[in-house]
PQR file with spaces between the fields and no chain letter, atoms N, CA, C, O and H, PARSE charges and radii, in Angstrom:
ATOM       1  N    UNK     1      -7.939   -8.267   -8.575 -0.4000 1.5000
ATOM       2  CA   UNK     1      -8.220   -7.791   -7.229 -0.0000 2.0000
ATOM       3  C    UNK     1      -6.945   -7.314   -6.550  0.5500 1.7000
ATOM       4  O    UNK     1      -7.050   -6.155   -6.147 -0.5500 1.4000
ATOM       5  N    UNK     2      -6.007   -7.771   -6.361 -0.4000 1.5000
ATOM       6  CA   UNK     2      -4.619   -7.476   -6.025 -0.0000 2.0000
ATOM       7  C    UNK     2      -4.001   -6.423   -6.583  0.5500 1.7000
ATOM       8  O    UNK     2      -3.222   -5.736   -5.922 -0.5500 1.4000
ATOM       9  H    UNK     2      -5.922   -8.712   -6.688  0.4000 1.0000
ATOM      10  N    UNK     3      -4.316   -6.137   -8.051 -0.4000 1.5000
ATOM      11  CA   UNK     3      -3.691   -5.248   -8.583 -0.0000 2.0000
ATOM      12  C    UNK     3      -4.292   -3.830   -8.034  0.5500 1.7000
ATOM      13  O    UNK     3      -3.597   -2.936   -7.551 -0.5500 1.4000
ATOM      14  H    UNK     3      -4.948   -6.695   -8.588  0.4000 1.0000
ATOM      15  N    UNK     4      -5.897   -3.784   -8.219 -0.4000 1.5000
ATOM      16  CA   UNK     4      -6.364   -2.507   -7.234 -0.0000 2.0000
ATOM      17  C    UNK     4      -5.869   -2.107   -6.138  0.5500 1.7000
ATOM      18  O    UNK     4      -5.650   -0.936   -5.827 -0.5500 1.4000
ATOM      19  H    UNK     4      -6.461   -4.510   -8.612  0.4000 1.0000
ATOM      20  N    UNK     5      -5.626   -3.292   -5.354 -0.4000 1.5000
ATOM      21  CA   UNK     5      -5.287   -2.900   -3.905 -0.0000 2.0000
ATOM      22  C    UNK     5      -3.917   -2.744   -3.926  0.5500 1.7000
ATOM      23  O    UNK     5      -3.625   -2.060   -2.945 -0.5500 1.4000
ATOM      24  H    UNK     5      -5.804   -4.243   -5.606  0.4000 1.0000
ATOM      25  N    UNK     6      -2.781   -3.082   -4.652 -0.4000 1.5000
ATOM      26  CA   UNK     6      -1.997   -2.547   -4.722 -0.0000 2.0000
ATOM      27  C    UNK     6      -1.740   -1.134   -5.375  0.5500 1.7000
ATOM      28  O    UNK     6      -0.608   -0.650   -5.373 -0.5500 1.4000
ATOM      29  H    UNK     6      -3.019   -3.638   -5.449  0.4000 1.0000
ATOM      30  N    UNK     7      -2.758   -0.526   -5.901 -0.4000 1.5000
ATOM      31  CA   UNK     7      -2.394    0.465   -6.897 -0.0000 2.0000
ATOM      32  C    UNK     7      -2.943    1.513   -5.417  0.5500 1.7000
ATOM      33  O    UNK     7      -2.229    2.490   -5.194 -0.5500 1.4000
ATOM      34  H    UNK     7      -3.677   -0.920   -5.903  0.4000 1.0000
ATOM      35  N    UNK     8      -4.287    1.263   -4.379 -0.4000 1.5000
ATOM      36  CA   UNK     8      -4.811    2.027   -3.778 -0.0000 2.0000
ATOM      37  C    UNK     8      -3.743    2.529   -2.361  0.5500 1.7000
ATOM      38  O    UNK     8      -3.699    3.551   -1.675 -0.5500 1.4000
ATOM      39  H    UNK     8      -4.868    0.469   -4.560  0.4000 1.0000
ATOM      40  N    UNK     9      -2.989    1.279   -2.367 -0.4000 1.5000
ATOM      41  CA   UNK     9      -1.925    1.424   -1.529 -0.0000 2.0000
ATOM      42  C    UNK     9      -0.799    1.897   -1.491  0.5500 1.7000
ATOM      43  O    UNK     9      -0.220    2.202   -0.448 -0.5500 1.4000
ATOM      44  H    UNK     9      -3.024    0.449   -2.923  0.4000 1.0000
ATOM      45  N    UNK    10      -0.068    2.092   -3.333 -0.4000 1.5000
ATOM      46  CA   UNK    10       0.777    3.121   -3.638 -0.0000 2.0000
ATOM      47  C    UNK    10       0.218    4.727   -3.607  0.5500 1.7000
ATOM      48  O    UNK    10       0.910    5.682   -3.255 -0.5500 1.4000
ATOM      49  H    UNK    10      -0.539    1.844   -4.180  0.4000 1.0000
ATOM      50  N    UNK    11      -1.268    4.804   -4.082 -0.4000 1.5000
ATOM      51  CA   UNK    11      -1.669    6.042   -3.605 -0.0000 2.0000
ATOM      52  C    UNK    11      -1.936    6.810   -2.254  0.5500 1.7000
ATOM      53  O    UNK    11      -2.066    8.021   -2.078 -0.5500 1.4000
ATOM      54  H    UNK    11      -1.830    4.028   -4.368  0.4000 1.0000
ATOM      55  N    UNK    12      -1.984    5.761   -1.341 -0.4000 1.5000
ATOM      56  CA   UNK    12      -2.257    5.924   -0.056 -0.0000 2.0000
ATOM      57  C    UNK    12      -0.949    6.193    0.744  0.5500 1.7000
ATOM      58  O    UNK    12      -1.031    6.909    1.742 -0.5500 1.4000
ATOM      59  H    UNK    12      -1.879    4.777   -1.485  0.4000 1.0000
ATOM      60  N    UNK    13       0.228    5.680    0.382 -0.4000 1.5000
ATOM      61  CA   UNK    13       1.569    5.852    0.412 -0.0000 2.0000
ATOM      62  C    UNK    13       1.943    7.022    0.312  0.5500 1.7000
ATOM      63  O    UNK    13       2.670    7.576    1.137 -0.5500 1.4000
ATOM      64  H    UNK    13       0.294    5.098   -0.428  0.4000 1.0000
ATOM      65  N    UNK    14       1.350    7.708   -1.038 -0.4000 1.5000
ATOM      66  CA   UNK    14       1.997    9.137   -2.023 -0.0000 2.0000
ATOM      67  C    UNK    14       0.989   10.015   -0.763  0.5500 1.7000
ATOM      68  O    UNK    14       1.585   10.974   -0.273 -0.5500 1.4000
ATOM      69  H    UNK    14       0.760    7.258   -1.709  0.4000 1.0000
ATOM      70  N    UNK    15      -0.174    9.814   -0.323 -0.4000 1.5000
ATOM      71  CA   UNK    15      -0.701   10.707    0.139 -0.0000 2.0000
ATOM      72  C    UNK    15      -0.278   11.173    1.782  0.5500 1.7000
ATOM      73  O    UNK    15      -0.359   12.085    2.604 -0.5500 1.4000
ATOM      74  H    UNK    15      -0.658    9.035   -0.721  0.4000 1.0000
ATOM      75  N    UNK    16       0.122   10.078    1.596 -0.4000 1.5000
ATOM      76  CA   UNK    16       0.559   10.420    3.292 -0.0000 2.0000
ATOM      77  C    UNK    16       2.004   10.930    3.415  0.5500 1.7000
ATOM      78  O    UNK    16       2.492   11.336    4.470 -0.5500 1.4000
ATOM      79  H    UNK    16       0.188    9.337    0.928  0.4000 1.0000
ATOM      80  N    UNK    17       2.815   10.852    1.912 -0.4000 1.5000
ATOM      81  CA   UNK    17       4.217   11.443    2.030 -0.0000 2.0000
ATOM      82  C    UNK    17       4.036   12.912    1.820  0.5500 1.7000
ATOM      83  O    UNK    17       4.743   13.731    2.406 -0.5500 1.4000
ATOM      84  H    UNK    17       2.419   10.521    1.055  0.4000 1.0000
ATOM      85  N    UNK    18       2.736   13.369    0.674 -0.4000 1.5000
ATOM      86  CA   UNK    18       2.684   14.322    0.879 -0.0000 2.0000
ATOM      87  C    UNK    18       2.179   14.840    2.005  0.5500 1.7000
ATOM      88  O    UNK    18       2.752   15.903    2.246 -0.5500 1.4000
ATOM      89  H    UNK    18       2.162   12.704    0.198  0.4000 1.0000
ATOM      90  N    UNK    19       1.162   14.507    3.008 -0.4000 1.5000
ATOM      91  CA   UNK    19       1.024   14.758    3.802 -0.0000 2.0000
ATOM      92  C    UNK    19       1.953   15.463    5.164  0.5500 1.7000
ATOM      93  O    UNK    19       1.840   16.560    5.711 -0.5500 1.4000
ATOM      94  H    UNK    19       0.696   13.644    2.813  0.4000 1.0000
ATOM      95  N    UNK    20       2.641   14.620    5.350 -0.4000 1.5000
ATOM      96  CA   UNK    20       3.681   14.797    6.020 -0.0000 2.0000
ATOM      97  C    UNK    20       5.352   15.564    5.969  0.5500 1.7000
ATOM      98  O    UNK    20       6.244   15.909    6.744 -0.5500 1.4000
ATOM      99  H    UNK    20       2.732   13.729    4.906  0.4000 1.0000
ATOM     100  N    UNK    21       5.048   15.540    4.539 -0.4000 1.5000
ATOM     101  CA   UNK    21       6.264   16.461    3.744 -0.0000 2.0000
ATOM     102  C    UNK    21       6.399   17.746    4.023  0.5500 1.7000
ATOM     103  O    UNK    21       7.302   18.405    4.538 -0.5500 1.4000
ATOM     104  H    UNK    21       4.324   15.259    3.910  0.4000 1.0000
ATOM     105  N    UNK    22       4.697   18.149    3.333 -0.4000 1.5000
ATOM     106  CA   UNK    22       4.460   19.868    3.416 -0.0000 2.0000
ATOM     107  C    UNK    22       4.090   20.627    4.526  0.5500 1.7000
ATOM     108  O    UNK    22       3.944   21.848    4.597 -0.5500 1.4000
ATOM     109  H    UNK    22       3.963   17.613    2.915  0.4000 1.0000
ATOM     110  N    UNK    23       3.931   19.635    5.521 -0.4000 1.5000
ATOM     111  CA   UNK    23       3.695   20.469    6.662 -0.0000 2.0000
ATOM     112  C    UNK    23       5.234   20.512    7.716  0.5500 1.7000
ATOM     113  O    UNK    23       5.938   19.530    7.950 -0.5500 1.4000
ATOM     114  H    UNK    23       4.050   18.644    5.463  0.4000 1.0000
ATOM     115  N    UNK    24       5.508   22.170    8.314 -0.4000 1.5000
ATOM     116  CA   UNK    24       6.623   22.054    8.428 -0.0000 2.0000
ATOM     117  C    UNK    24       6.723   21.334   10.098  0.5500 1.7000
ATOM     118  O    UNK    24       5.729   20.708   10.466 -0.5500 1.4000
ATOM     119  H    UNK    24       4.936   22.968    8.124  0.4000 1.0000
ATOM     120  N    UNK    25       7.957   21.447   11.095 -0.4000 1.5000
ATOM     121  CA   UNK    25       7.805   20.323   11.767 -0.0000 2.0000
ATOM     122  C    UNK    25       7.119   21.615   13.052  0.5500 1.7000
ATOM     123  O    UNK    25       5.936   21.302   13.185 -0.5500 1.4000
ATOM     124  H    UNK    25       8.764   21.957   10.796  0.4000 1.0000
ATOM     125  N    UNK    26       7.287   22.300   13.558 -0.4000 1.5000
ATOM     126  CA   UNK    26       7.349   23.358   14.827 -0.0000 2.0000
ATOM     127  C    UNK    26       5.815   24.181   14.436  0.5500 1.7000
ATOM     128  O    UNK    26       5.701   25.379   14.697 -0.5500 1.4000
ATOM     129  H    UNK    26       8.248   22.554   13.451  0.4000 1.0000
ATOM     130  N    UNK    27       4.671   23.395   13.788 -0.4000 1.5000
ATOM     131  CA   UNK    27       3.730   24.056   13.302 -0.0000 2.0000
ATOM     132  C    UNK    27       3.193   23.995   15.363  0.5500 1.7000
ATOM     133  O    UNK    27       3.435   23.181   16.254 -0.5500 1.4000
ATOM     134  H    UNK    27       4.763   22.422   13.576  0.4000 1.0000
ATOM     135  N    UNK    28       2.450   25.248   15.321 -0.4000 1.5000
ATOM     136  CA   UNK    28       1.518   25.735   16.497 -0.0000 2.0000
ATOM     137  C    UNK    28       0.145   25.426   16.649  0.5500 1.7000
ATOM     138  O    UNK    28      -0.498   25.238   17.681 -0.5500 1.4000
ATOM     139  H    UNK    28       2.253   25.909   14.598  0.4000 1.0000
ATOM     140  N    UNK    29      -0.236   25.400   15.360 -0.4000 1.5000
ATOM     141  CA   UNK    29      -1.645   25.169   15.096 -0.0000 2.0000
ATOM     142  C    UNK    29      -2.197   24.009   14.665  0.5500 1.7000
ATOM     143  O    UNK    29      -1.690   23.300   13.795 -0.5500 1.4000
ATOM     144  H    UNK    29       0.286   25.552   14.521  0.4000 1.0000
ATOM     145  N    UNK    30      -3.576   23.701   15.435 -0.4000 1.5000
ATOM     146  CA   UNK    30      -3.718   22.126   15.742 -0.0000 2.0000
ATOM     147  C    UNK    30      -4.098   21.372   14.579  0.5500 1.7000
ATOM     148  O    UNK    30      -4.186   20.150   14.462 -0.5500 1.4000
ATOM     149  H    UNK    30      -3.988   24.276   16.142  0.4000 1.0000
ATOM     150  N    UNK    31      -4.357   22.476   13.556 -0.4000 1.5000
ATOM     151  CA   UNK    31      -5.280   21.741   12.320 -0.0000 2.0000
ATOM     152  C    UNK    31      -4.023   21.155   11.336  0.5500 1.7000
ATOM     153  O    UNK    31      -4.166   20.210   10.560 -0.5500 1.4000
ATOM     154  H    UNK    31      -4.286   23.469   13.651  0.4000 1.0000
ATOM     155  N    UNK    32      -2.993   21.775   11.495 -0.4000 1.5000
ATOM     156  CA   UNK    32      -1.977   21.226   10.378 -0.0000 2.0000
ATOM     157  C    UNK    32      -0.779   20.283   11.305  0.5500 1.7000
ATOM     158  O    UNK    32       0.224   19.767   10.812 -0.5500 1.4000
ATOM     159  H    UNK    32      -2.877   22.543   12.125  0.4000 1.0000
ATOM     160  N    UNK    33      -1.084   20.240   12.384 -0.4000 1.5000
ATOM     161  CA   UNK    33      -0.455   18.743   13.339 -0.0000 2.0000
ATOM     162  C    UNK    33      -0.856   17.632   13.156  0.5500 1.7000
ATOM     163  O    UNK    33      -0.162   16.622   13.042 -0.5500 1.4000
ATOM     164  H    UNK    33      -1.899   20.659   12.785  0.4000 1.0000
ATOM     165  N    UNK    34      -2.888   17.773   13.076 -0.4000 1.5000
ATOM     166  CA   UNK    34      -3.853   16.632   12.996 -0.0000 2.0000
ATOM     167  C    UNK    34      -2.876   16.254   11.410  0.5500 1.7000
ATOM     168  O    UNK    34      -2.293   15.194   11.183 -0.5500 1.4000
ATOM     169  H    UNK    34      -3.452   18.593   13.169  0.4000 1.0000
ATOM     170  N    UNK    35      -2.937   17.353   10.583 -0.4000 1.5000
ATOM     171  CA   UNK    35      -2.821   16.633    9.402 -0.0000 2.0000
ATOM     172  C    UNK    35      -1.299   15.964    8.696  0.5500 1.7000
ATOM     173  O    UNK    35      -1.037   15.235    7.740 -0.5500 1.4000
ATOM     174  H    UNK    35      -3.410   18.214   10.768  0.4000 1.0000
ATOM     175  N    UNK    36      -0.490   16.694    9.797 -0.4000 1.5000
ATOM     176  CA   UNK    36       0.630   15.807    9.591 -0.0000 2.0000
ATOM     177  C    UNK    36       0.838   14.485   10.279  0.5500 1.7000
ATOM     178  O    UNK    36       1.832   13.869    9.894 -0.5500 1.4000
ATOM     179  H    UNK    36      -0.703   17.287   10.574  0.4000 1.0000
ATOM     180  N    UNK    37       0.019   13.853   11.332 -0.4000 1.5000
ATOM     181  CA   UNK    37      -0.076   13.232   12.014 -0.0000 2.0000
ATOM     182  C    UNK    37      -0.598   12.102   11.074  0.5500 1.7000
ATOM     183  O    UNK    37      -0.152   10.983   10.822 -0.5500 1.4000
ATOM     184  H    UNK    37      -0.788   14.353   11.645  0.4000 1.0000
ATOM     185  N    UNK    38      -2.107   13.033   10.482 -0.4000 1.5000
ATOM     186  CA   UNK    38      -2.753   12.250    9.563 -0.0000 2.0000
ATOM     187  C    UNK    38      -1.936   11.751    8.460  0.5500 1.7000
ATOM     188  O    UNK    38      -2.332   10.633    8.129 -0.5500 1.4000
ATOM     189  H    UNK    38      -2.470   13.942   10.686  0.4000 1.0000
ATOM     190  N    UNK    39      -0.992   12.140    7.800 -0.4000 1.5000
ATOM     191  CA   UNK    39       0.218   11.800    7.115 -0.0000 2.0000
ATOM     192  C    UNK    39       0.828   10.602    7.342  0.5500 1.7000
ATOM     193  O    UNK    39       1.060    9.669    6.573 -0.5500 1.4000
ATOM     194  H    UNK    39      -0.670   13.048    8.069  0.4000 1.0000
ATOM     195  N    UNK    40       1.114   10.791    8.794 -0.4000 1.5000
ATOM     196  CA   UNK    40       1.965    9.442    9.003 -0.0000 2.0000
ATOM     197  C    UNK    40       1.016    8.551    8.998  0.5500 1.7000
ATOM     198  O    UNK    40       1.205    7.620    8.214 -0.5500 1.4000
ATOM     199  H    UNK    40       0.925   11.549    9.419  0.4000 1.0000
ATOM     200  N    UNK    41       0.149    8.528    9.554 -0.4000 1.5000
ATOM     201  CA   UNK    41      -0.957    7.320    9.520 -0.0000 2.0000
ATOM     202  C    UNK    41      -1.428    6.459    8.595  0.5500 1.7000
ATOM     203  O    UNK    41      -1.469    5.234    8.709 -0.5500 1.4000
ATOM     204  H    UNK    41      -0.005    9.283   10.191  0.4000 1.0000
ATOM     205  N    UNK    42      -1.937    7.391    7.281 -0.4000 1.5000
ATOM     206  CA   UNK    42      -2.231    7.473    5.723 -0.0000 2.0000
ATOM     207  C    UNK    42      -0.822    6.716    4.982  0.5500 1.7000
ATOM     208  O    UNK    42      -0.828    5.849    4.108 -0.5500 1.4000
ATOM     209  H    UNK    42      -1.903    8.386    7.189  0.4000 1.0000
ATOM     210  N    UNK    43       0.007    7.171    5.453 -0.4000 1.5000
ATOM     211  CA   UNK    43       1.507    6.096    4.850 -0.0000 2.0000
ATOM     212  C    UNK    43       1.984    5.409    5.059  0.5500 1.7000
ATOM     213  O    UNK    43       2.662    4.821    4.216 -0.5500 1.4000
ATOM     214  H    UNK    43       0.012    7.875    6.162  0.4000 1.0000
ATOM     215  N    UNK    44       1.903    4.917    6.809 -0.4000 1.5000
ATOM     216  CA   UNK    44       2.383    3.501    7.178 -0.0000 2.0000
ATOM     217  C    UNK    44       0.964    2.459    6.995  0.5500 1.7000
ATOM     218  O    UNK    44       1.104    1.236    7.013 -0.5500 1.4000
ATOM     219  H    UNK    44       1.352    5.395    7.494  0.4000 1.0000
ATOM     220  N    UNK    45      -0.227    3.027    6.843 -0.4000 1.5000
ATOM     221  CA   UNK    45      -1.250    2.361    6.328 -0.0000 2.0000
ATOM     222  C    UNK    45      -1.169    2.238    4.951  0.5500 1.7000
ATOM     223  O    UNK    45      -1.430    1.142    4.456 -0.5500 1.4000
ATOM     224  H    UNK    45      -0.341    4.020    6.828  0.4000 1.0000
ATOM     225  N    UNK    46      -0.792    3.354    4.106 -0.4000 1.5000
ATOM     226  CA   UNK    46      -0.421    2.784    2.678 -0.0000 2.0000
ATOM     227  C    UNK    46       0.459    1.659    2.348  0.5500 1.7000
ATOM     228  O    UNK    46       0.410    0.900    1.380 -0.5500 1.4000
ATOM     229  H    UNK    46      -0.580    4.245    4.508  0.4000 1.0000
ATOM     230  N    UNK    47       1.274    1.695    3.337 -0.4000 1.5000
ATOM     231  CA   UNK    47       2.857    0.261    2.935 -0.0000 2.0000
ATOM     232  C    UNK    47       1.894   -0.402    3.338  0.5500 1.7000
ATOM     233  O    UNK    47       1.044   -0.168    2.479 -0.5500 1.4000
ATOM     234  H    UNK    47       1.314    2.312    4.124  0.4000 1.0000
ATOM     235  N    UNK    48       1.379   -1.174    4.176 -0.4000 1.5000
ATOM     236  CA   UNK    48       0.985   -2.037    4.894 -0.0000 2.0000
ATOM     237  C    UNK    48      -0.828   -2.639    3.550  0.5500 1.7000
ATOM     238  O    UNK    48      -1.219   -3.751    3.194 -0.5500 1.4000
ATOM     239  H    UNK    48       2.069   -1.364    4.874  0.4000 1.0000
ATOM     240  N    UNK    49      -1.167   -1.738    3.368 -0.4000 1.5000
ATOM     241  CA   UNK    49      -2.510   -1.726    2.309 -0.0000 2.0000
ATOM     242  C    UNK    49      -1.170   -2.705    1.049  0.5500 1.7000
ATOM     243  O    UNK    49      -1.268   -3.907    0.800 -0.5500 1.4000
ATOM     244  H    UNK    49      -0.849   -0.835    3.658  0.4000 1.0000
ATOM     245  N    UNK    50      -0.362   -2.032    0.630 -0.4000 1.5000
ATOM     246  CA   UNK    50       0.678   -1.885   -0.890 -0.0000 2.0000
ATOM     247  C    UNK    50       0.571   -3.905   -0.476  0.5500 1.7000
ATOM     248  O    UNK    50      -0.109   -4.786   -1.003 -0.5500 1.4000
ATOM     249  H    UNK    50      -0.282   -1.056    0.832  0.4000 1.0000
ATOM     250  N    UNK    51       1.528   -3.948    0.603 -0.4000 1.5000
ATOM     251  CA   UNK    51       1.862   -5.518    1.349 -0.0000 2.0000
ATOM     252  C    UNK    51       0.680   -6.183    1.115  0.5500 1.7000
ATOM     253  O    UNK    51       0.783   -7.205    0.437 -0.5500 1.4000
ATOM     254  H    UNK    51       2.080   -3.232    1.031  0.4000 1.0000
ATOM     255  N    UNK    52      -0.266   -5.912    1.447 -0.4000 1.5000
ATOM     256  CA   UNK    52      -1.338   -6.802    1.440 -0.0000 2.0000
ATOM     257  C    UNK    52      -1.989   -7.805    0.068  0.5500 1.7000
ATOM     258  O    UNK    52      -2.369   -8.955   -0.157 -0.5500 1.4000
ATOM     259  H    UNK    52      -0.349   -5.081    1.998  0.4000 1.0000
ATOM     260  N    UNK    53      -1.743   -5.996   -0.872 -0.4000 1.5000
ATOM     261  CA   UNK    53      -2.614   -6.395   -2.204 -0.0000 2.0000
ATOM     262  C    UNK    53      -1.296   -7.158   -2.892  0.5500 1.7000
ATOM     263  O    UNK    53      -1.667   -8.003   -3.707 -0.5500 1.4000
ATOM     264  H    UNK    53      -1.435   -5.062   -0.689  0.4000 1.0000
ATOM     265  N    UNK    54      -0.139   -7.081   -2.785 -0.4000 1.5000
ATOM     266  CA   UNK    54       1.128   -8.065   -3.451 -0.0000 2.0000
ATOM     267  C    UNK    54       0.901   -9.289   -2.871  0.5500 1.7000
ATOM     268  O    UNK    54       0.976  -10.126   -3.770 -0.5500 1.4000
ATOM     269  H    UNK    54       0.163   -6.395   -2.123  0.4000 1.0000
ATOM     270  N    UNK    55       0.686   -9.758   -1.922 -0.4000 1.5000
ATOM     271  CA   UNK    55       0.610  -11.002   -1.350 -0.0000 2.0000
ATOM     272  C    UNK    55      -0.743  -11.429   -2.117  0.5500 1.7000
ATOM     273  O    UNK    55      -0.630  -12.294   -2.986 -0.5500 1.4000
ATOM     274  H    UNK    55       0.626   -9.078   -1.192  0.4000 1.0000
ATOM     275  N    UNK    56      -1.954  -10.907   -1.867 -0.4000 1.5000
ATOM     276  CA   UNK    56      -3.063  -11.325   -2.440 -0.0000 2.0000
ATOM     277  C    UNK    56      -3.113  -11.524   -4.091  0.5500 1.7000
ATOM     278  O    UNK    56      -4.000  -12.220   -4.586 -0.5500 1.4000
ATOM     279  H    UNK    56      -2.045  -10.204   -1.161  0.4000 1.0000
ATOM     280  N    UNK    57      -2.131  -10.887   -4.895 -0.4000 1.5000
ATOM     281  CA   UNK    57      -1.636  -10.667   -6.265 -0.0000 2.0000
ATOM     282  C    UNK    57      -0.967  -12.024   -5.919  0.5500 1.7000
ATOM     283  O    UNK    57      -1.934  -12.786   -5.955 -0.5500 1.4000
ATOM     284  H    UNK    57      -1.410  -10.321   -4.493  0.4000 1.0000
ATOM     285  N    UNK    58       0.077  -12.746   -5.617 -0.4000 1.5000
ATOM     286  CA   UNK    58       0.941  -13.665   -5.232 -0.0000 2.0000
ATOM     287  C    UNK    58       0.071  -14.880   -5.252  0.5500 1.7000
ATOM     288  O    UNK    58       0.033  -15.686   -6.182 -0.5500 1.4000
ATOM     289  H    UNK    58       0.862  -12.128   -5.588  0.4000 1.0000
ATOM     290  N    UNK    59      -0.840  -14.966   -3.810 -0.4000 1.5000
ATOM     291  CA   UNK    59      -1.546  -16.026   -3.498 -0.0000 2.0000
ATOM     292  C    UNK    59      -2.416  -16.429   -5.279  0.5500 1.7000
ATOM     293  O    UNK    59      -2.113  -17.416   -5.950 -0.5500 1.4000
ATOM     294  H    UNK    59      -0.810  -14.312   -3.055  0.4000 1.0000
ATOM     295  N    UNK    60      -3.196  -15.661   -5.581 -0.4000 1.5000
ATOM     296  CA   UNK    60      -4.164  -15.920   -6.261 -0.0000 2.0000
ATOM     297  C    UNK    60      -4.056  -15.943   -8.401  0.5500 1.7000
ATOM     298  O    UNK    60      -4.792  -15.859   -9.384 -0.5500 1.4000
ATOM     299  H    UNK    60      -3.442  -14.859   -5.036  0.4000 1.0000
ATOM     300  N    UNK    61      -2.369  -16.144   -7.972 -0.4000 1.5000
ATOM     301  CA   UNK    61      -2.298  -16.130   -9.200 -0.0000 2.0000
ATOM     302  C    UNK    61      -2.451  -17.545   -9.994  0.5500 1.7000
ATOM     303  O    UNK    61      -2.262  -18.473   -9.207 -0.5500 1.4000
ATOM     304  H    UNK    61      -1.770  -16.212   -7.173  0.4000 1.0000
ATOM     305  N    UNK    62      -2.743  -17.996  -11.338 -0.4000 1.5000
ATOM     306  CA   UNK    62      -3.169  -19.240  -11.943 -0.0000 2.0000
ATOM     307  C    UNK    62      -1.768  -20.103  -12.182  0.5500 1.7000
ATOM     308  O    UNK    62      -1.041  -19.655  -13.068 -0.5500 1.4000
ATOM     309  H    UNK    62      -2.897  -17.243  -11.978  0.4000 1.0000
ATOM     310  N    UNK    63      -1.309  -21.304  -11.479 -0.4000 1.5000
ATOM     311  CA   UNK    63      -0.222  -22.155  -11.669 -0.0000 2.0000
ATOM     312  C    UNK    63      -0.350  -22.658  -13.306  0.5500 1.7000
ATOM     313  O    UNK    63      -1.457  -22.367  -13.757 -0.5500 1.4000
ATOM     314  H    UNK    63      -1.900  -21.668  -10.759  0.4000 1.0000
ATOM     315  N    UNK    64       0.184  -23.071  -13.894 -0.4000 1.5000
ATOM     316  CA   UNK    64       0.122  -24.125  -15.004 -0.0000 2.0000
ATOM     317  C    UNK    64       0.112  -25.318  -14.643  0.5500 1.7000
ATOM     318  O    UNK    64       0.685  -25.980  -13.778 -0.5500 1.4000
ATOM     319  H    UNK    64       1.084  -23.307  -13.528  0.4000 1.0000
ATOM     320  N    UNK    65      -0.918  -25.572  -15.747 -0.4000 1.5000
ATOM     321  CA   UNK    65      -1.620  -27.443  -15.555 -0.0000 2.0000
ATOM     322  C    UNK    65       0.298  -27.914  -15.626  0.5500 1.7000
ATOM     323  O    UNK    65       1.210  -27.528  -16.357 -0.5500 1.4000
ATOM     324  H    UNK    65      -1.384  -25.034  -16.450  0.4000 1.0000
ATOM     325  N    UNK    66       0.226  -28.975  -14.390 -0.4000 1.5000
ATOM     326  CA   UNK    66       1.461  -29.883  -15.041 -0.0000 2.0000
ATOM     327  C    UNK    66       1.529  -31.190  -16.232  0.5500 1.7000
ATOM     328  O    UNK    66       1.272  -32.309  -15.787 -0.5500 1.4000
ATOM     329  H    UNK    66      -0.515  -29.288  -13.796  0.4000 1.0000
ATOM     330  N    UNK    67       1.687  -31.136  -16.933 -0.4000 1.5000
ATOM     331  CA   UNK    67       1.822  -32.035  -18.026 -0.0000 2.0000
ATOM     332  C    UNK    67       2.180  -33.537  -17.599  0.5500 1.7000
ATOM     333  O    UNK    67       2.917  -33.568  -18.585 -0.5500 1.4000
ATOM     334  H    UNK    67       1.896  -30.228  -17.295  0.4000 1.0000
ATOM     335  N    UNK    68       2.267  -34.231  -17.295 -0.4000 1.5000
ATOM     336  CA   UNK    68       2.144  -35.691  -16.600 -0.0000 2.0000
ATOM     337  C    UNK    68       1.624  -37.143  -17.895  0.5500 1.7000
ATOM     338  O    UNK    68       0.613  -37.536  -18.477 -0.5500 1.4000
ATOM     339  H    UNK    68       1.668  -34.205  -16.494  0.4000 1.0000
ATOM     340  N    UNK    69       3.011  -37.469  -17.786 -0.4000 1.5000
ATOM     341  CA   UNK    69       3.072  -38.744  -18.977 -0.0000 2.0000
ATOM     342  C    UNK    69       3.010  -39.977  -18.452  0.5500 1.7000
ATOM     343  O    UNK    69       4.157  -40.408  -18.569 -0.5500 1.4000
ATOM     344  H    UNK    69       3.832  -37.150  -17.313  0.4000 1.0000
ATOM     345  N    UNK    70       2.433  -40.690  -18.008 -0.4000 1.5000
ATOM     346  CA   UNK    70       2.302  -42.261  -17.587 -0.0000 2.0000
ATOM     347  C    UNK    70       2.771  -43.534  -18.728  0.5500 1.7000
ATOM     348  O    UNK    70       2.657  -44.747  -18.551 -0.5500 1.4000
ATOM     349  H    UNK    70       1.501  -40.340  -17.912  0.4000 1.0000
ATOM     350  N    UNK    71       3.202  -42.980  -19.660 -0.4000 1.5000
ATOM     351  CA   UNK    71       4.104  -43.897  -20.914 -0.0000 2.0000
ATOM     352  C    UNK    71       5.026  -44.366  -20.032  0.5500 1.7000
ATOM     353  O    UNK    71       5.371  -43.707  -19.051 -0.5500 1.4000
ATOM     354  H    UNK    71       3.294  -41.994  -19.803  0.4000 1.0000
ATOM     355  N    UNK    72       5.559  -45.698  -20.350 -0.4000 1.5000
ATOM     356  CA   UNK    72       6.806  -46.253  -19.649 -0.0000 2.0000
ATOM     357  C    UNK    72       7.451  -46.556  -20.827  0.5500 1.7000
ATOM     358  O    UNK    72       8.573  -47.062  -20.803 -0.5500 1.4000
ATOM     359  H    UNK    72       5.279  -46.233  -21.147  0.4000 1.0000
């Protein structure tokens, strides 16, 4: 489960860099502002998605049984 959401969050990352990359900065027209805007949004939501699914990767991973000898 972690690993998806980390993988959806490096893509969500890439999409919003491209997003924001290719559009240049002094654009006039409202449709490629929305979408550089949409850029930034899409990528600080990608880090933040990336954060989530590593922690949830972290939390939910299997410890090893501890081995425990009561011999004296």
């Amino acid at each position: 489960m972690g690993m998806g959401i980390i993988v959806v969050g490096i893509i969500m990352f890439g999409t919003g860099l491209v997003l924001f990359y290719s559009i240049e900065v002094g654009q006039t027209d409202p449709i490629l502002r929305i979408a550089k805007n949409a850029g930034t949004f899409i990528g600080l939501s990608g880090m933040g998605v990336t954060m989530a699914g590593i922690l949830l990767y972290l939390i939910n991973r299997n410890e090893a049984p501890l081995e425990e000898s009561f011999d004296s």
